[in-house]
N, C-alpha and C positions, 0 to 999 in steps of 0.2 A: 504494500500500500504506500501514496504518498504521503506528503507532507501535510495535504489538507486534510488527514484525518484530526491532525492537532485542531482543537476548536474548541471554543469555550463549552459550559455546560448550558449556560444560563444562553437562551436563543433572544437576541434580537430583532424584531420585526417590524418592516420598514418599508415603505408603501413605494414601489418601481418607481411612480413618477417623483417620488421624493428624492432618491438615489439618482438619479442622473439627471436634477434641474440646473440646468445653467450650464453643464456641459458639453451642447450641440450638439445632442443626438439624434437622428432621426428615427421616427415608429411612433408608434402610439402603444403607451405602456399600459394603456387601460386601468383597470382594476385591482391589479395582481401587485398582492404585498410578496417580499423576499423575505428570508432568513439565513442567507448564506450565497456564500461566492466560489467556482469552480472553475476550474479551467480541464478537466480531467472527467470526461466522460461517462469512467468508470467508479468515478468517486464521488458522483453526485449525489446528494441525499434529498428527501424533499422541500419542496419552497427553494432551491437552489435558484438564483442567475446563472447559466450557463455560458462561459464567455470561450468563443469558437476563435481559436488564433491560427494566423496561419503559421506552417509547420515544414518543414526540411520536406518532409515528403507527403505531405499531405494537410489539407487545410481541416482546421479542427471543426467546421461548417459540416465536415462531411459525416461526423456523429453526432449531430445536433438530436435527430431521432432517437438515439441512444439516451442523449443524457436528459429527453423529455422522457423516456419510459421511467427511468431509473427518478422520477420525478421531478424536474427541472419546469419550474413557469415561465421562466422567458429565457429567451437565446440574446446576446448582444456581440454583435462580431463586426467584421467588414466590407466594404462594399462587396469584396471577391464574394466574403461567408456568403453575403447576403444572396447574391447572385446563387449561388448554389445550396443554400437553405429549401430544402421542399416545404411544402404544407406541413409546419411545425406543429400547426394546433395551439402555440401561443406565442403570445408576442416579442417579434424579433428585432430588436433596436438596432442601430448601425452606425459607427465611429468612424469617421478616418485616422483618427488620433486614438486606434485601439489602446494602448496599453497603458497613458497614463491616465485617461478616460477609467479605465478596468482599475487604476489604484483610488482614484480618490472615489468611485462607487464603493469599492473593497471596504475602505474608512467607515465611510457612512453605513454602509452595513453591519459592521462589527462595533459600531457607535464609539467612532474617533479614538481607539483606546490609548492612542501615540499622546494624548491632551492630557492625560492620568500618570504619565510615566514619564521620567528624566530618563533620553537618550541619547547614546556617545556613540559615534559613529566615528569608525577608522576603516582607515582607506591607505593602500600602499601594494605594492607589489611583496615585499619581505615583511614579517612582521605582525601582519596583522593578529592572528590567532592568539600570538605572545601575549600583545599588549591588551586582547581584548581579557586575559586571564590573569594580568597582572593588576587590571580594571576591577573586579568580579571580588579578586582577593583583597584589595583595600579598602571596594565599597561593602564589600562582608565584614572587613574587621571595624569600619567605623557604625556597625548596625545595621544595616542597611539588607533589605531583600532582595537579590540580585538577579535578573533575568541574563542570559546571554545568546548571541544567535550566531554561529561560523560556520567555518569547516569543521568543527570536533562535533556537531552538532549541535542539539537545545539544551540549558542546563537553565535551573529556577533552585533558587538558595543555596545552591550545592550538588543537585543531582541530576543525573541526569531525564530530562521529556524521552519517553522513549520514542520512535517515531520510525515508518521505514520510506525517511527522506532518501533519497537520489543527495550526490555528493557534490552540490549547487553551494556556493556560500553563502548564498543570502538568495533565500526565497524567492519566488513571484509572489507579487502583492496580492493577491490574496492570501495564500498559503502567510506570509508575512502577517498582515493585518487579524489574520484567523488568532496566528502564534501568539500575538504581542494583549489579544484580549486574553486569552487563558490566561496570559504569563498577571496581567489585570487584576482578573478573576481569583488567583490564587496569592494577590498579598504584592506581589513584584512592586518595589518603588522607585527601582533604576534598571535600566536594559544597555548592556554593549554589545555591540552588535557591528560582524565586519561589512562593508560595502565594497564587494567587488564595481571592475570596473564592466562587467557582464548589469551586475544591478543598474548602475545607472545608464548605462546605452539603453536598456531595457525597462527604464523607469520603475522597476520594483521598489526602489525608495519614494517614489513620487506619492506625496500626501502625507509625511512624515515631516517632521519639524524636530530637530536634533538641538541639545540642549549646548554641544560641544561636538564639530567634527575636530578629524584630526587626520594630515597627510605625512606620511614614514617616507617614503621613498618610491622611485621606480626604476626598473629596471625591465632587462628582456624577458617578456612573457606573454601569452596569451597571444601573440601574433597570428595564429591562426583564425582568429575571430575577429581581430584588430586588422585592418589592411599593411601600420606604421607607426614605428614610436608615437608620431605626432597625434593620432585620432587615438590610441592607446591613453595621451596623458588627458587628450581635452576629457575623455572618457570621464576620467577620474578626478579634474579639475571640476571640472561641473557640478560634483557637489559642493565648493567650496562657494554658495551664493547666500545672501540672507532670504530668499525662499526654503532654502534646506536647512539654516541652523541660524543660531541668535552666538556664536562662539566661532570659534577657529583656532587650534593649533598648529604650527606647522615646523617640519624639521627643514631648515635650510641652507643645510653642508653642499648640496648641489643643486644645480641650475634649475630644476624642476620645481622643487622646493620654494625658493627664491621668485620662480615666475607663478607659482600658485597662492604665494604670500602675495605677490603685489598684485596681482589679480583680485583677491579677496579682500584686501583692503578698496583698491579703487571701487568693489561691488556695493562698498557700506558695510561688510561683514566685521564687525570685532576683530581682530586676528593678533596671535603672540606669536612666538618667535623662537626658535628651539634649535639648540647647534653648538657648535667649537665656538667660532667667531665671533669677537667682541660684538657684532652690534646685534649678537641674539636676546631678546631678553630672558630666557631661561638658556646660562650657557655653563655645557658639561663637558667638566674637566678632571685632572689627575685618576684616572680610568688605571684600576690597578688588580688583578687575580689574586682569590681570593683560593687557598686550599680547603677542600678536593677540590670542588668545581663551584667555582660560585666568584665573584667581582663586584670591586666597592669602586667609586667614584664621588667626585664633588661637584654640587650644583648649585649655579650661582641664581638666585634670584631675585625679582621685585622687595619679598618680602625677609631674606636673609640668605645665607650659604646653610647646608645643608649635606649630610654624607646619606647618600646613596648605597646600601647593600641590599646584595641580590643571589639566593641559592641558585640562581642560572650563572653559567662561564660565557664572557665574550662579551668584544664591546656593541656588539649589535643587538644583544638584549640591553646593555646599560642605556641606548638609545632609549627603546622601547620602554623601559621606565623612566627615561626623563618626560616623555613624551605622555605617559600617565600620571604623573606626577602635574604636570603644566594643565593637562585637561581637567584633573580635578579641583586643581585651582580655581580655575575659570568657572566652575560649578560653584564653587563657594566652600570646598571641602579645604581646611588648610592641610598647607604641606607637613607640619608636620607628623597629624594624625594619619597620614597615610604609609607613612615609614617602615611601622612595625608587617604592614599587610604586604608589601613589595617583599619584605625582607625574608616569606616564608612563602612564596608563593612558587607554584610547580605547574607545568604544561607538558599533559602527555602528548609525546612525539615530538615534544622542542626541548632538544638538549636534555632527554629523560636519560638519565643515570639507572642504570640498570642493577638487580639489588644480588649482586652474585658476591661470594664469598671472599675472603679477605686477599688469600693466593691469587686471585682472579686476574685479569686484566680489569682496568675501568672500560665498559662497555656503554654508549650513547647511541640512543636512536632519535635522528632530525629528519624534520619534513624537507629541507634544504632540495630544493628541486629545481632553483635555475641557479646559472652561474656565481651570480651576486651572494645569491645562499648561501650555495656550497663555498665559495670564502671566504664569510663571514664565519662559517661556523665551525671551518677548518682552523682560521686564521684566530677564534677563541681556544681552539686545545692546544696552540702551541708554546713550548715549556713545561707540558706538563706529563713528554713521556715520546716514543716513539706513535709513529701514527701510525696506522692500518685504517684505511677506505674503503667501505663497498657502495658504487655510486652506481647507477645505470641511471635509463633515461625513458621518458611516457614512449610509446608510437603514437600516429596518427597526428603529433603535436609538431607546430616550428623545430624543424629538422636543423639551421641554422643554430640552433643553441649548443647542438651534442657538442661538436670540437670544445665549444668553450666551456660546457660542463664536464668534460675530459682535461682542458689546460687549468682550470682553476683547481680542481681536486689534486692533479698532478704536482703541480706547484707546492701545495703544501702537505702532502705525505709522503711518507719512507715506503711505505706498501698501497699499492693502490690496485685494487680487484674490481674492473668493470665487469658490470653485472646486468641483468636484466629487469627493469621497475614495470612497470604497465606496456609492455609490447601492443597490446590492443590488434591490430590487426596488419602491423607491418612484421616480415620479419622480425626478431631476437638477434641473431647476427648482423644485421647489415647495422642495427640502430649503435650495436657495440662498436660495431669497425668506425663507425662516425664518429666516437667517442672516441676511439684510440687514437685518431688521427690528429688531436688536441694534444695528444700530449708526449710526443715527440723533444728531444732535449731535455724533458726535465730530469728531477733530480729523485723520484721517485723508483723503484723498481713496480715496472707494471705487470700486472697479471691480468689474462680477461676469464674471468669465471663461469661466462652459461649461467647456468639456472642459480636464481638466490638464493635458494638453500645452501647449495652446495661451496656458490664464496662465501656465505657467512662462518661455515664450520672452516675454509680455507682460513679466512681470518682470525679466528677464536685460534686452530690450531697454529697460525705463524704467530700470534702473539704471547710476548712473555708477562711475567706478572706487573710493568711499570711502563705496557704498553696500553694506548688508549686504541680501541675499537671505535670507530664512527662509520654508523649504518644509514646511510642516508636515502632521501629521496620521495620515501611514503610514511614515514614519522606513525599519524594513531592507525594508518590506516588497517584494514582487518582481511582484505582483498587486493589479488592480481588479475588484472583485466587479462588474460589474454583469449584470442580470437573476439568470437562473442559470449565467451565466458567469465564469470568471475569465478578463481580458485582462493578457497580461503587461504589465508596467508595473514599472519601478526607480526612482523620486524624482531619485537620487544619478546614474543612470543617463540619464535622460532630459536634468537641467539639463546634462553635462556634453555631452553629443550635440549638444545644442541649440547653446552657449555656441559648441562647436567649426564646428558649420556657422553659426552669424552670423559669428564672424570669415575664415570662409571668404569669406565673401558680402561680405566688407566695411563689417562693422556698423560 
């Protein structure tokens, strides 16, 4: 099932022409009150709005009948749906401006729940997951009920929503809107929540009003969806408007940064300031590792200097807490009550320390999956031991990244085992050969491993007790795409099985 099975308990009901006045739609909504919003055919409930989008291989007009059986009172789709909509039996509205038309209906239906709840929205290519969990942990330790919405999926105070989302980071606005009244409903009094740059090309945040955004960084990704950097950053620029938020954070060590700051100020947007450089107004310095794995720094701000400790290693997470730190400010929360919650806080698949016995290696499993990643997060375990990599790369994705997810991991380890992450439907071999072809001259000894089992036990057993493991690439994930299957598979899971049956065996 999707994600719109999450949905409050308590139904709201709200009369069709009331949910799309003012929006320029055309039909006649008649009569028909709603209680919910679909986009999923299969998962319409009754009193549903049915919203028919079109679709890679098909326009979603062409189940319209489906989702009237399964009880659906009106259809709202596009000129195409419309065109192809048969005698529905009820009334079918028509947008050219399907999707963010379908969020602020979404709102109204779910009765505005985003108006009840303080929301921090982060946006960046690297990063986000961290900071949304470094969010979650200080607004828990200042009291606070905490909703969260990413790639690790739904959590509310603590636990996990269980749900059988699709691995999107940020909803469609309904499934969104659905999420954000449960989370309402059950006490939530702040949500962080990541905004890919898929959400906003796709208006899924459209009809949200963010109490504090905040922009990390960009880097190579997603070009397969993106045409070029440049329509990649407007992507993600675009939420920095006062339509989307009353706040703004922004890290501005690079040119992105920097033109997304002076953008959001010239928009009227609030906006601070976050970085090295004297003219940041929150600026993070003397960045120092911290043993086992963990790193302290100093941060200068408005309202005083301040140290920074963090159970994560690396200075791309001390980023990522200056970065929640500065946002919580701008909420009203002071910096120093958020100190003790940064300083114990944990992100499974980000820099997870793995809980293997003393003799062990230290073994880390990171989502690190584009270049930028993978040296950031190589570039935090060094000093602290020999390095061993098992890195591969998605298929089906910008091919263009492999060499350089091959020369950035090469670059900074002793052993490096290309491996296979989510082949998805390209060859396993060819995606590896693109990756060795990055890393040519370095200083690493390269291995290519095949199957991921198999380099990870390669790495466990090259590694001595004072060497570090870093398993990179799919971090919480629990699945390998390959063809069109998923094969269960856990990173965290497998090293620990593995590590257990060697010293069974008498490694």
């Amino acid at each position: 099932m999707g994600v719109s099975t999450l949905r409050p308990e308590s139904v709201h009901v709200i009369g069709l022409q009331d949910a799309v006045t003012g929006l320029g739609v055309s039909g006649e909504p008649g009569a028909v009150s709603i209680s919910g919003v679909c986009l999923d055919s299969r998962l319409v409930r009754p009193g549903d709005l049915y919203v028919a989008l079109p679709g890679l291989h098909a326009h979603g007009a062409g189940f319209a009948g489906q989702a009237v059986e399964r009880g659906a009172v009106a259809v709202l789709t596009d000129p195409e749906g419309a065109w192809i909509v048969e005698d529905a039996g009820v009334p079918v509205l028509v947008s050219h401006r399907l999707r963010p038309v379908m969020a602020e209906v979404s709102a109204r239906v779910y009765g505005e729940p985003a108006r009840e709840l303080e929301l921090f929205g982060i946006t960046g290519t690297n990063g986000k997951t961290t900071t949304v969990a470094l969010l979650e942990a200080t607004l828990a330790a200042t009291g606070r009920r905490v909703g969260t919405i990413g790639t690790l999926g739904f959590r509310l105070d603590g636990k996990v929503l269980p749900s059988g989302r699709s691995t999107v980071t940020t909803p469609d606005s309904p499934d969104l809107q659905a999420l954000l009244a449960l989370m309402r409903e059950r006490g939530a009094e702040a949500v962080a929540i990541e905004v890919s740059s898929h959400a906003m090309a796709m208006s899924r945040v459209d009809a949200l009003k963010f109490a504090v955004v905040a922009f990390l960084n960009l880097g190579r990704d997603h070009l397969d969806f993106h045409h070029n950097m440049e329509e990649y950053f407007e992507a993600k620029a675009s939420l920095f408007t006062p339509e989307h938020a009353r706040e703004a954070v922004v890290w501005i060590d690079d040119e992105y940064g920097r033109r997304i700051a002076d953008r959001a100020q010239g928009a009227g947007l609030p906006t601070v300031t976050v970085g090295t450089c004297e003219e940041a107004d929150y600026r993070l310095t003397g960045y120092e590792p911290v043993l086992p794995l963990g790193g302290r720094a100093q941060l200068h701000t408005a309202s005083g200097d301040v140290t920074v400790e963090l159970a994560l290693p690396g200075w791309h997470n001390m980023m990522d807490a200056a970065i929640a730190v500065a946002m919580l400010e701008r909420a009203g929360i002071p910096v120093g009550t958020t100190l003790p919650g940064l300083a114990r806080a944990q992100v499974p698949g980000r820099m997870q320390v793995l809980p293997l016995p003393e003799k062990a290696p230290t073994v880390i499993v990171d989502f690190a999956h584009t270049p930028q990643a993978v040296a950031a997060t190589l570039d935090a375990l060094q000093g602290f031991g020999e390095v061993i990599t098992v890195v591969g790369c998605g298929g089906d994705r910008d091919p263009d990244k492999r060499p350089l997810m091959g020369r950035a991991a090469a670059e900074r380890s002793d052993v490096l085992i290309i491996t296979d992450d989510n082949p998805r439907t390209e060859d396993p071999a060819s995606i590896r050969a693109a990756m060795l072809a990055g890393t040519a001259d370095s200083r690493a000894r390269v291995v290519e491993g095949g199957g991921r089992g198999g380099a990870i036990e390669l790495a466990l057993a090259t590694a001595g007790r004072d060497s570090v493991v870093a398993i990179l690439g799919k971090g919480h994930e629990q699945g390998q795409q390959i063809g069109d299957r998923i094969v269960a598979f856990d990173d965290a899971l497998v090293a620990l099985e593995t590590w257990r049956r060697m010293e069974g065996s008498g490694r």
